[in-house]
C-alpha positions as CSV (number, residue, x, y, z in Angstrom):
1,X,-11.7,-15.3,1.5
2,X,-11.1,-16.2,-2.2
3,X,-7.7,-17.8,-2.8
4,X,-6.6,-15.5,-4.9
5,X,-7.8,-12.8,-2.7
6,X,-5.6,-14.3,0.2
7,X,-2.4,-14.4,-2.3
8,X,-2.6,-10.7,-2.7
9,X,-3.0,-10.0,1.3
10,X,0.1,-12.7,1.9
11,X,1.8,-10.2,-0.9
12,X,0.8,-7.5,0.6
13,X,1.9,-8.6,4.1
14,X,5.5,-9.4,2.8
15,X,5.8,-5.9,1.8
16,X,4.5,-5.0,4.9
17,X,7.2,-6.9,6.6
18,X,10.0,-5.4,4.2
19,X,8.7,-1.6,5.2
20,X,8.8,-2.5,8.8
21,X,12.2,-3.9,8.3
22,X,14.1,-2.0,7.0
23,X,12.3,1.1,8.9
24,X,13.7,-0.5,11.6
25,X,17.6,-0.1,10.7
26,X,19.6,1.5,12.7
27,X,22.4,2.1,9.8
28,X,22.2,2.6,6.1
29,X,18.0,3.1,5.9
30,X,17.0,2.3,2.7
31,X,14.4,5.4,2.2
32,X,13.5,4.8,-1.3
33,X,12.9,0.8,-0.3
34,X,10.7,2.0,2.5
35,X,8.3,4.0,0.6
36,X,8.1,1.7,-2.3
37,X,7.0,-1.1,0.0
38,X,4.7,1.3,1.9
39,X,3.1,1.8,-1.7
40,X,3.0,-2.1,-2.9
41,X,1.8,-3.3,0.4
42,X,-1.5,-0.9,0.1
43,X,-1.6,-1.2,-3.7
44,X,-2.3,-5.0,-2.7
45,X,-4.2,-4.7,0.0
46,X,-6.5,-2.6,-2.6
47,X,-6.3,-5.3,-5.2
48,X,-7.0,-8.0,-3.0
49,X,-10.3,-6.0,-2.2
50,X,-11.3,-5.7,-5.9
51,X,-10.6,-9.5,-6.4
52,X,-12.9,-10.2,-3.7
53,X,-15.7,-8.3,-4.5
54,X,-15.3,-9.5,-8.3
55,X,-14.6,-6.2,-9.5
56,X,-11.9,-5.5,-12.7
57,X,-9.2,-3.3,-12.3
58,X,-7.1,-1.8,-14.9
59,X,-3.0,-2.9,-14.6
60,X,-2.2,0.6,-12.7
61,X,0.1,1.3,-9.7
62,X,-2.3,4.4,-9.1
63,X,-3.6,3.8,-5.6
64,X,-7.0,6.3,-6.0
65,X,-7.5,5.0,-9.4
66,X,-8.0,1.5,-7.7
67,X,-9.8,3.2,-4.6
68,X,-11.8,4.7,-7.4
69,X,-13.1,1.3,-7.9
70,X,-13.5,0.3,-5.1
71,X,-15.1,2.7,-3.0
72,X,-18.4,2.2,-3.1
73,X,-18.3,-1.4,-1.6
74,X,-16.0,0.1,1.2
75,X,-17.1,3.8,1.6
76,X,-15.0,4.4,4.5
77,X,-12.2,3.9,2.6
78,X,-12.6,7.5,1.3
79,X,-11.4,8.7,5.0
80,X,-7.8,7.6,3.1
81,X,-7.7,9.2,-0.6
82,X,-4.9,11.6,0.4
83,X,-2.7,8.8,2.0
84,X,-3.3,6.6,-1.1
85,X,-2.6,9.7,-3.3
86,X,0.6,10.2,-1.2
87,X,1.8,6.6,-1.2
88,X,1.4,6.2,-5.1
89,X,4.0,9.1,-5.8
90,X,6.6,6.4,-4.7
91,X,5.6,3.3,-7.1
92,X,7.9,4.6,-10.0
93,X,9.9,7.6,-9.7
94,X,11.9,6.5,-6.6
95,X,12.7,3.5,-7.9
96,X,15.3,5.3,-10.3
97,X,18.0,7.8,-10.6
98,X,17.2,11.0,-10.1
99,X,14.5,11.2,-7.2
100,X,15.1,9.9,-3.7
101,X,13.4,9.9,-0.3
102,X,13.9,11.7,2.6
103,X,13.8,10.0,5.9
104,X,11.2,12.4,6.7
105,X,9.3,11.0,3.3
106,X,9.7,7.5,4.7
107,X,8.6,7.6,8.1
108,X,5.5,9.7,6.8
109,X,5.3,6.4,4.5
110,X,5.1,4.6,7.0
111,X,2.4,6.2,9.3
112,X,-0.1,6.1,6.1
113,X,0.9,2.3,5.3
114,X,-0.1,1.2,8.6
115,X,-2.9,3.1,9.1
116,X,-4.1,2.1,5.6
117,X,-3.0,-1.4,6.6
118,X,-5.5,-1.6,9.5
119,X,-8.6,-0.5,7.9
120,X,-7.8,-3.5,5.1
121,X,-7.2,-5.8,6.9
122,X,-10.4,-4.7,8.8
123,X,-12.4,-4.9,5.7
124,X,-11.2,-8.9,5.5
125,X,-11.9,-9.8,8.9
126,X,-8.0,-10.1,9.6
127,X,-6.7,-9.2,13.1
């Protein structure tokens, strides 16, 4: 794995770890926090996948925009266009006033992280 390629997935695992976290708390869930890492950790996971196969991206926190680019080196990947739609509602908008997550929006965030998670790290030969 390229360098650079490995600094994404180690980003992408620390927001991994965050999600997990704080999914975890018995008191005071963040929900908002929770979906925003569920969306960074596969947004990486995505970008890390581009970088290693050389491909540009555009700056975009639009998870099928990156899928879009990616996609026909890892065709499978298709099988998760609707979790990747679903995870990129919560790059922006729940990050300020006036939108937050439900518990029930968080714990589906989590589902689709992991399982996103599993085919990535999959694709790099990770366990």
């Amino acid at each position: 794995m390229k360098p650079i390629s490995r600094e994404w997935v180690d980003k992408a695992e620390g927001d991994f770890v965050m999600m997990e976290r704080e999914g975890r708390a018995r008191k005071d869930r963040n929900h908002d926090g929770i979906c925003f890492h569920a969306q960074q950790c596969a947004e990486k996971y995505l970008k890390a996948r581009l970088t290693e196969a050389d491909l540009d991206f555009k700056r975009t926190h639009d998870l099928t925009a990156l899928l879009d680019c990616i996609v026909a080196e890892e065709p499978l990947w298709e099988a998760y266009r609707r979790d990747l739609a679903y995870l990129s509602e919560f790059a922006v908008s729940f990050r300020y006033p006036g939108e937050s997550a439900t518990g029930d929006q968080s714990r589906d965030a989590i589902r689709r992280c992991r399982r996103f998670r599993i085919a990535a790290r999959q694709s790099f030969g990770l366990d």
